[in-house]
C-alpha positions in Angstrom: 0.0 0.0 0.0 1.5 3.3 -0.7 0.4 4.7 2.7 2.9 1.9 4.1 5.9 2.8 2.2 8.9 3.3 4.1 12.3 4.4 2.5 15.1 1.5 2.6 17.3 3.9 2.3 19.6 6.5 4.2 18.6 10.2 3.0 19.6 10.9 -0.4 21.6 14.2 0.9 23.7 11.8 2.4 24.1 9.1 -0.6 25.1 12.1 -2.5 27.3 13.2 -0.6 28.9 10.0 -0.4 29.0 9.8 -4.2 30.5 12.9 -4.4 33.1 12.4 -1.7 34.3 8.9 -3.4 34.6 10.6 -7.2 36.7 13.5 -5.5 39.4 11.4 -3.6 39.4 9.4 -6.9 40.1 12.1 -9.4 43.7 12.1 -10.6 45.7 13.2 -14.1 44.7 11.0 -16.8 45.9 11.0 -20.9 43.8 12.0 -23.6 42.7 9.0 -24.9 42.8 8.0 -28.5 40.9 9.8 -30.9 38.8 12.0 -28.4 39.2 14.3 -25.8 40.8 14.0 -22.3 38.7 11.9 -20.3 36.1 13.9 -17.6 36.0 10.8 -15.7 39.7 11.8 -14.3 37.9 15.3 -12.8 35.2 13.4 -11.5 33.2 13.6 -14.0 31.0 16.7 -14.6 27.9 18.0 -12.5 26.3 16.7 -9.2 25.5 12.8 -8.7 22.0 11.1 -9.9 20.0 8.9 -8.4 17.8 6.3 -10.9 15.0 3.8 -9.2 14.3 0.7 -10.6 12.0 -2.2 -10.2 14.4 -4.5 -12.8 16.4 -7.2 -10.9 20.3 -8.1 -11.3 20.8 -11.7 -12.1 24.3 -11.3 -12.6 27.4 -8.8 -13.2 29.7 -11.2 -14.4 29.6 -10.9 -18.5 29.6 -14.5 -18.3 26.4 -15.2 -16.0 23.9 -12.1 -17.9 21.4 -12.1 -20.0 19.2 -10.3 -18.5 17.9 -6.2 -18.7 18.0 -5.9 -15.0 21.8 -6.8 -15.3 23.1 -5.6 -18.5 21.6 -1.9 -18.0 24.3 -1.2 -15.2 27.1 -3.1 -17.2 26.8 -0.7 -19.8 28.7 1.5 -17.0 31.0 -0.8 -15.5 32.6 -2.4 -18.4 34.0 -2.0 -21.7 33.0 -3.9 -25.0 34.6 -3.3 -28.2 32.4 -1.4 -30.0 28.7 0.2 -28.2 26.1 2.0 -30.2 25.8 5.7 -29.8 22.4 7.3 -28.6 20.0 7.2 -31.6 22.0 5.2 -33.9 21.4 1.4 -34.9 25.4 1.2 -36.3 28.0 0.1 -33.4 30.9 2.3 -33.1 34.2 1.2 -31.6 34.4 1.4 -27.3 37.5 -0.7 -26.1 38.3 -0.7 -29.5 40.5 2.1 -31.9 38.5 0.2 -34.9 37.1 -2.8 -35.8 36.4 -4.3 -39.5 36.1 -7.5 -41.8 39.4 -8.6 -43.3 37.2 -10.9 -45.5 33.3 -12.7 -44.8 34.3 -14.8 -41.8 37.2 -12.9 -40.2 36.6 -9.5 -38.1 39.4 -7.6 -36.8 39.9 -5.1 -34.0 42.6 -2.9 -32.7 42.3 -1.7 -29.3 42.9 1.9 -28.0 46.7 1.9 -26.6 47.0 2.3 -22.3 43.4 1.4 -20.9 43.3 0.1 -17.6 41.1 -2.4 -15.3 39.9 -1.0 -12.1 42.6 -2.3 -10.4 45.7 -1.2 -12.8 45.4 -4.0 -14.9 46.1 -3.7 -18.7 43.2 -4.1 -20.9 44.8 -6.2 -23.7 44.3 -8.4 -26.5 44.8 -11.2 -24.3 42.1 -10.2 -21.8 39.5 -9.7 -24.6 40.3 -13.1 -25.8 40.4 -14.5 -21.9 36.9 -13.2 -21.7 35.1 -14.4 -25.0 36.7 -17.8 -24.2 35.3 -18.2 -20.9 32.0 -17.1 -21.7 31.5 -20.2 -24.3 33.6 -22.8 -21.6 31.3 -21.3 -18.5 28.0 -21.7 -20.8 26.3 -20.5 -17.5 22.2 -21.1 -17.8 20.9 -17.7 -17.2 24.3 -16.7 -19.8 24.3 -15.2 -23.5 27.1 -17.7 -24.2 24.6 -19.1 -27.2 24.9 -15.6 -29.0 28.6 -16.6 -30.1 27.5 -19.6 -31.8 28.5 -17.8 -34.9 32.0 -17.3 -33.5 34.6 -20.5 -34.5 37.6 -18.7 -32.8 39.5 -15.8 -31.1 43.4 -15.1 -31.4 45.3 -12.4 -30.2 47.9 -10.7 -32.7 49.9 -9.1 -30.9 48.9 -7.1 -27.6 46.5 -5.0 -29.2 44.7 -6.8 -31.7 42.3 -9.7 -31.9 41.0 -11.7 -34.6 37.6 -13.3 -34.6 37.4 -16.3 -37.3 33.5 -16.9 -37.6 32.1 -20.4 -38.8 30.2 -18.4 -41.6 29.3 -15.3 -43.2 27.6 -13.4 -40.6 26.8 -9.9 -41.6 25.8 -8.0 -38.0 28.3 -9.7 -35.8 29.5 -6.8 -34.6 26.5 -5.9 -33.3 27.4 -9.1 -31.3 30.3 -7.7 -29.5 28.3 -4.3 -28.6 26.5 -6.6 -25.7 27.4 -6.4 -22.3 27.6 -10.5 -22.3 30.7 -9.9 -23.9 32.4 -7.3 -22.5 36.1 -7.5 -21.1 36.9 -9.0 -18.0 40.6 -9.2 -16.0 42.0 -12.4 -16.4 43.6 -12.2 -12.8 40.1 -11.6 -11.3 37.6 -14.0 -12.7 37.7 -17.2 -12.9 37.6 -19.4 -16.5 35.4 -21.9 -14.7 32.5 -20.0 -12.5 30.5 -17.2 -12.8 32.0 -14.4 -10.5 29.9 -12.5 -7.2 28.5 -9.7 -8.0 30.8 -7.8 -5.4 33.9 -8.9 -7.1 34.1 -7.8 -10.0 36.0 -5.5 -11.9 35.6 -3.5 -15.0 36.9 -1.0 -17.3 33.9 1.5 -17.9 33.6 4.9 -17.0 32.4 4.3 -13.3 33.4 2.4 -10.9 31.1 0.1 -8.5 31.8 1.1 -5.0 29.0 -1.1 -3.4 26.3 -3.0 -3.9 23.5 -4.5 -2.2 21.4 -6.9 -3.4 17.9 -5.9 -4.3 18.6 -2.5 -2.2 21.5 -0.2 -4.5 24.2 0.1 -6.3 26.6 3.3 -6.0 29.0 4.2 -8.9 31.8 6.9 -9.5 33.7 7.9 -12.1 36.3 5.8 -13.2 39.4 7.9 -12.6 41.6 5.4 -15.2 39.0 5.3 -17.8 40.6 5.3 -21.2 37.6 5.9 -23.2 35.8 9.0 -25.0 32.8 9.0 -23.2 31.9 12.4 -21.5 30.1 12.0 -18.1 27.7 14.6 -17.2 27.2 13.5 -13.6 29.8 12.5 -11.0 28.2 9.5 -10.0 25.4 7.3 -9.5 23.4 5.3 -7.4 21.0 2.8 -8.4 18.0 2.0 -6.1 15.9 -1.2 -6.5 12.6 -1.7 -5.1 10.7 -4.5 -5.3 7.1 -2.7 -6.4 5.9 -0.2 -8.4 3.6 1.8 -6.0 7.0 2.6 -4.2 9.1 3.6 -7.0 6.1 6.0 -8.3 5.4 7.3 -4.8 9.2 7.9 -4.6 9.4 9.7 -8.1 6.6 12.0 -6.9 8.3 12.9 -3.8 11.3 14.2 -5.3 13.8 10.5 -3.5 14.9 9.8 -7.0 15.9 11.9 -10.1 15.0 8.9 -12.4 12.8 6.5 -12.7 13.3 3.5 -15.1 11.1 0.8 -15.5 8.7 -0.6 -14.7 5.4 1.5 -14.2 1.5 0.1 -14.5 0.0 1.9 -17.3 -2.3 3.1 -14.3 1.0 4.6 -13.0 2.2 6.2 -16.1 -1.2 8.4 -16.9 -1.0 9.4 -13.2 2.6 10.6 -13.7 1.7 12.4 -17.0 -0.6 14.5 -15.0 2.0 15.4 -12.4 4.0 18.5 -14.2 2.8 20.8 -11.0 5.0 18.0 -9.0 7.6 18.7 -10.7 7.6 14.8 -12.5 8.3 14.4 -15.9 7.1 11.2 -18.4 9.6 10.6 -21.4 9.4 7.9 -23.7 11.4 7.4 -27.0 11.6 4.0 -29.7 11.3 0.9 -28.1 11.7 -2.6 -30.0 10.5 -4.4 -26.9 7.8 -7.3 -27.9 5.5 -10.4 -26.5 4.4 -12.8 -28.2 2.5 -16.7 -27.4 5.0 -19.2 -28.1 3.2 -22.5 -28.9 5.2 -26.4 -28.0 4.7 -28.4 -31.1 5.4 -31.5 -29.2 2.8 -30.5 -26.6 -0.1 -28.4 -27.9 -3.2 -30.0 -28.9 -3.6 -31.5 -32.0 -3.3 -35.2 -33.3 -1.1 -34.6 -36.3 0.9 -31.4 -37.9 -1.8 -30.4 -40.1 -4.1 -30.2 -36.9 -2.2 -28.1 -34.9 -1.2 -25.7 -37.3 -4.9 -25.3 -38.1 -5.0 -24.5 -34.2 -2.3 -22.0 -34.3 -3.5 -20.6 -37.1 -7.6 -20.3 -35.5 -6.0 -18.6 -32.8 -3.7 -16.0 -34.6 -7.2 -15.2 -36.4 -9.3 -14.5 -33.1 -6.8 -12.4 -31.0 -7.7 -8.8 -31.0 -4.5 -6.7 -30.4 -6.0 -3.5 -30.8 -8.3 -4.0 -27.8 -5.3 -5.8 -25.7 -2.9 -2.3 -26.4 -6.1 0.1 -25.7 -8.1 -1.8 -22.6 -5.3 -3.6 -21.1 -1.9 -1.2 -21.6 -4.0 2.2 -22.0 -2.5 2.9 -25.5 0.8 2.3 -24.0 1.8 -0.3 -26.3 1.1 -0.8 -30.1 -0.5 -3.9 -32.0 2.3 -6.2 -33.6 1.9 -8.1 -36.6 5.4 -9.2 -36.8 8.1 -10.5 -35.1 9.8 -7.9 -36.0 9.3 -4.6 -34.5 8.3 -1.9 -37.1 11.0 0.2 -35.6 13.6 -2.2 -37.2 14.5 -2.4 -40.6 13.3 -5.0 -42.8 9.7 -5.3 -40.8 6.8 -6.3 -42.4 3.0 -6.8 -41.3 3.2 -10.4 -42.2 0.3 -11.1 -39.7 -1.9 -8.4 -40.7 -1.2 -9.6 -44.0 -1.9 -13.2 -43.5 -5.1 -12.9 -41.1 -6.6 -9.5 -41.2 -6.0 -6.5 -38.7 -9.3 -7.4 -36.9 -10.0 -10.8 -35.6 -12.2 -13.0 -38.3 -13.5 -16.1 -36.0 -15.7 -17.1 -38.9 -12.3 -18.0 -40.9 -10.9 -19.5 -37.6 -14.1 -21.7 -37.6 -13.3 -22.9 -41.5 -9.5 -23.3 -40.6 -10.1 -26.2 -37.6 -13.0 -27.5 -39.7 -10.9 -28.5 -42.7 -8.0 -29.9 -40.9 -10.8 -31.7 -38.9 -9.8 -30.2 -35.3 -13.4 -30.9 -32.5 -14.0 -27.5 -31.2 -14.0 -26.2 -28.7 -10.2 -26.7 -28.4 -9.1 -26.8 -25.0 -6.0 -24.9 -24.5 -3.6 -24.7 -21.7 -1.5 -21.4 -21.6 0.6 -20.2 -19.6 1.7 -16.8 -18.3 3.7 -15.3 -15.5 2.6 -12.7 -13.1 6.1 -10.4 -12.5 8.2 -10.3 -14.4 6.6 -8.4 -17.6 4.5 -6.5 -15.3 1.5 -6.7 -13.1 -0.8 -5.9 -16.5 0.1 -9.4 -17.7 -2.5 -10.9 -15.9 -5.2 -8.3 -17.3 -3.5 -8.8 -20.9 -4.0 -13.1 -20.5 -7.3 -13.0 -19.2 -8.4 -10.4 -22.0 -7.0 -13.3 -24.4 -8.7 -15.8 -22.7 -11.8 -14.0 -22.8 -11.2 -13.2 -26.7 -10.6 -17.1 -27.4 -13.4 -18.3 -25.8 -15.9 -15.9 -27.2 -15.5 -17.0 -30.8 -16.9 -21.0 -29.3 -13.6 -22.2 -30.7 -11.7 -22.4 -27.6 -12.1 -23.5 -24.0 -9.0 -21.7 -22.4 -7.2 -23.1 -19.1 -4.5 -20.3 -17.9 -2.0 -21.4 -15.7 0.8 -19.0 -13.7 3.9 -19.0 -12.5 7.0 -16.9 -11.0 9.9 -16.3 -13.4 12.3 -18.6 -11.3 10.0 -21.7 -12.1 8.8 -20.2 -15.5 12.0 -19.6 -16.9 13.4 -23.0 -16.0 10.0 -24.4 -17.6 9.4 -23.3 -20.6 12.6 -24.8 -22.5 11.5 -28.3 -21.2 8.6 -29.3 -22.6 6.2 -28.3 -19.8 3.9 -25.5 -21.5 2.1 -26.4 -24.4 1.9 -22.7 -25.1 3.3 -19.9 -23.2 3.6 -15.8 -22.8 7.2 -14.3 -23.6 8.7 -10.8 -23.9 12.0 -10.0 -26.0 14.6 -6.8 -25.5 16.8 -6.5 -27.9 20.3 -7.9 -27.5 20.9 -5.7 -30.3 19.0 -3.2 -32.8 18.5 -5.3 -36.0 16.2 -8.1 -37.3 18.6 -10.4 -37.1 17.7 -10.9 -33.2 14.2 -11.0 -33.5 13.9 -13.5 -36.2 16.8 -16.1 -35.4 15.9 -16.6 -31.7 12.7 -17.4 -32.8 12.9 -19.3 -35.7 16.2 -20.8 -36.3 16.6 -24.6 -36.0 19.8 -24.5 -34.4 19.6 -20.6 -32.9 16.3 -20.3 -31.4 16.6 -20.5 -27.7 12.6 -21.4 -27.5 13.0 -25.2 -27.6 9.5 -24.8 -29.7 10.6 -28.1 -31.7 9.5 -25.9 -34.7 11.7 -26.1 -37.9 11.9 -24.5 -41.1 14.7 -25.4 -44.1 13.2 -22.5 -46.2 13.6 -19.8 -42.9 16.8 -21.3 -42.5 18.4 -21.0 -45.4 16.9 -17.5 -45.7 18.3 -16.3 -41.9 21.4 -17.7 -43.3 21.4 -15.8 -46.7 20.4 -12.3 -44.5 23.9 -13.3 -42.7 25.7 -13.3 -45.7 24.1 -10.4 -47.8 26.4 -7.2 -48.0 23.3 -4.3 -48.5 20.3 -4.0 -46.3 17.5 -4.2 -49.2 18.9 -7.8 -49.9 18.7 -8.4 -46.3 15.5 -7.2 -46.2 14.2 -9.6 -49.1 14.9 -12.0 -46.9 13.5 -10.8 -43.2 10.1 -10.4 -45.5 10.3 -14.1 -46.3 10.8 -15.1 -42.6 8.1 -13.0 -41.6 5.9 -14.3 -44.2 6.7 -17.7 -43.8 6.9 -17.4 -39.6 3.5 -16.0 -40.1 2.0 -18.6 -42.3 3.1 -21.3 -40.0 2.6 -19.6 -36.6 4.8 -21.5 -33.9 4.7 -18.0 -31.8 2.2 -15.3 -32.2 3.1 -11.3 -31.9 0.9 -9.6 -29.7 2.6 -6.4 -28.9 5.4 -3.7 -29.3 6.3 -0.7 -26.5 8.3 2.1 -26.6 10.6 3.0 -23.2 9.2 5.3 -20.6 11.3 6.8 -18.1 9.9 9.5 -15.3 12.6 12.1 -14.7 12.1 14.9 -12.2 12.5 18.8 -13.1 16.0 19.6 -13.8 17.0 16.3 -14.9 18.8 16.2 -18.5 19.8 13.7 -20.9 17.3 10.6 -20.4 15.1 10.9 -23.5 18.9 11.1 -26.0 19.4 7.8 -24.4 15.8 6.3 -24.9 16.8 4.1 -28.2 16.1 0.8 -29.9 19.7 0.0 -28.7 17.7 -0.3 -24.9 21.3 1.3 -23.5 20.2 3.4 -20.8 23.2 5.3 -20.8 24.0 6.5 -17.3 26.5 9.0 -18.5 24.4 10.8 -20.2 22.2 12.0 -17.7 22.7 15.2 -15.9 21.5 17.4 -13.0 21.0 21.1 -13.0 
């Protein structure tokens, strides 16, 4: 109850301070770094410290052990990968890197910039890049990223400062790869080849500097007094609160305990905030290529043969009503999707609107099951879970149910559970069908059309295969210009759409709350989903 809330923390005059105190007695000479100007993190960065409340969870710090928003949004800070993406662009520049190219189709190169440090002193080299891609694939931790490097046959230093990537085939955005915090760069001499490291150990090469953190309560950053980078910092420090329900990040938004909030509000919560302007509180929002979708088992939905359950897929991609989901359920906070492929991307297509009508058509549903000779009603078991995509889930599955059912195709069992048990679920063959939600682990198609549909990339464990997707993901890998990449993304999408193994129900932009005074959070509100800390500032 927001009556009830009571701050876990001390007052934020005195985190501040502390913030303050730690980037001054940290601030010492540094070189200008290569290609840019000297680095601001050796002052201290610039302007006062910000404070940024979240309701997103850390899994893990450790490159190795993430892949996960909660986790990755702070690594953008704390570590370095070779190349990042700057704010509003969907091409990765270099980071760690001084460049980075293809010598030919399956060999990438990059040089890194000359005297970057580790935390601790420790030289950021060739051989620490190639330390850290090699333990990610030997850790293979479950909640890991290790499966985006599938693509990656080998890594060899040449030399100190150069490293050469030798890929097992043509793979066009791989670079886009290496932009994710899962594979940033990690000190050899700290973390070890075998485990995932504690979230209190680690040690990165960013420009801030972790100087505590406690689980599920905050995170306090400085500036990174060795940071060899180009980033500018427009704050001198941050800390990072985590709260465990919405109500209390709002109510602390409102109050003026936080400069920033970031994810996750209620669309209740966000038209309350957008009203608040006399309160000093500020909603921004910018493009988003965050999605859900149904995923559907093929080994366990109903159906007594192929032809039957794609008629069942099929019935119910042609009675869900997306429009009333994104308007009833989200408050016109989220937009209809038609594609796995978020229209913000390039290459996206309405393939579903295209295939089954904007509106729902249960009269063509009815035809569908009756030729492939599918008993109606169909009972269906799906499954959602209650947290982790946000409270309105549960009004979102029960809307579905509702839509399902009302066509006298469908008699709908839903079934819940928490992420922990969910996420270990899912993959094995418990739910016959099943809610998702995708971030991007990086701004192009690529990711939202091999995770799903690939035989041997999609991390859905859908049993669903395609040779003709397949061979097209494979030619979109290999194409040298975006319109013959495209070609192919619009065959996925037709074909993914056409067969139906998951079914796109939404797309949302990011929302952040900011209070009066606060600069810089809407430039970092991209399709990238890097919530740049540097970039925020305090008047």
């Amino acid at each position: 109850m927001r009556g009830s809330h009571q701050p876990r923390f001390g007052s934020i005059a005195a985190l501040l301070s502390a913030v303050a105190l730690a980037a001054a007695c940290s601030s010492s000479p540094s070189a200008t770094s290569a290609g840019g100007s000297a680095s601001t993190a050796a002052k201290g960065g610039q302007g006062k410290p910000v404070v940024i409340g979240t309701t997103d969870k850390v899994v893990s710090f450790d490159p190795a052990g993430s892949y996960d928003l909660g986790s990755w949004t702070p690594m953008f800070s704390m570590y370095e990968t070779l190349l990042l993406f700057p704010p509003g662009s969907k091409t990765p520049t270099p980071d760690a890197a001084k460049s980075c190219d293809f010598t030919d189709s399956t060999h990438y190169q990059c040089t890194l910039r000359p005297n970057q440090k580790f935390w601790n002193g420790d030289p950021v080299d060739a051989q620490a890049v190639v330390y850290s891609f090699q333990r990610n694939l030997r850790i293979k931790a479950p909640q890991g990223a290790s499966s985006l490097l599938d693509a990656r046959k080998g890594v060899a230093a040449k030399g100190a400062d150069t490293v050469v990537f030798t890929l097992k085939q043509p793979f066009a955005v791989f670079p886009f790869v290496l932009s994710d915090p899962s594979n940033a760069i990690v000190d050899p001499k700290v973390f070890p080849a075998d485990k995932v490291l504690a979230n209190d150990k680690i040690v990165g090469s960013g420009p801030y500097e972790m100087t505590s953190y406690q689980t599920g309560q905050q995170l306090v950053l400085k500036p990174n007094p060795d940071y060899g980078g180009t980033l500018k910092l427009n704050n001198s420090g941050v800390v990072v609160r985590y709260y465990t329900e919405p109500s209390a990040l709002k109510l602390d938004i409102e109050q003026g305990a936080i400069d920033v909030a970031y994810r996750t509000f209620s669309p209740t919560d966000i038209a309350s905030l957008q009203s608040e302007s006399s309160k000093g509180v500020e909603v921004v929002s910018g493009q988003g290529a965050e999605i859900q979708y149904i995923v559907f088992n093929l080994n366990k939905m109903p159906g007594s043969n192929p032809a039957q359950k794609l008629a069942i897929r099929q019935a119910v991609a042609l009675s869900v009503d997306r429009q009333q989901i994104a308007q009833t359920d989200y408050n016109g906070t989220v937009a209809p999707l038609y594609s796995m492929i978020p229209d913000a991307l390039a290459g996206h297509v309405d393939a579903f609107k295209t295939t089954y009508g904007a509106s729902p058509d249960p009269a063509k549903a009815k035809q569908v099951l009756a030729a492939a000779g599918v008993k109606t009603p169909v009972s269906l078991d799906l499954w959602w879970t209650p947290s982790h995509y946000g409270a309105t889930s549960a009004d979102m599955y029960t809307t579905i149910k509702r839509q399902l059912e009302a066509t006298g195709l469908f008699s709908v069992n839903l079934h819940s559970a928490e992420w922990a048990a969910y996420s270990g679920a899912f993959p094995t063959d418990a739910y016959p069908s099943f809610q998702l939600g995708w971030f991007p682990d990086y701004p192009d198609s690529d990711d939202y059309v091999a995770p799903f549909y690939g035989t041997s990339t999609s991390f859905l464990n859908d049993h669903f295969s395609s040779a003709a997707i397949d061979a097209a993901i494979a030619a979109e890998r290999a194409s040298k210009t975006q319109a013959e990449r495209n070609t192919q993304f619009e065959k996925i999408q037709m074909i993914g759409a056409q067969q139906a193994p998951t079914i796109p129900i939404w797309q949302g932009k990011q929302i952040a709350v900011q209070r009066t005074g606060v600069t810089g959070v809407k430039d970092t509100l991209d399709a990238s989903y890097t919530f740049r800390y540097w970039l925020i500032g305090k008047q």
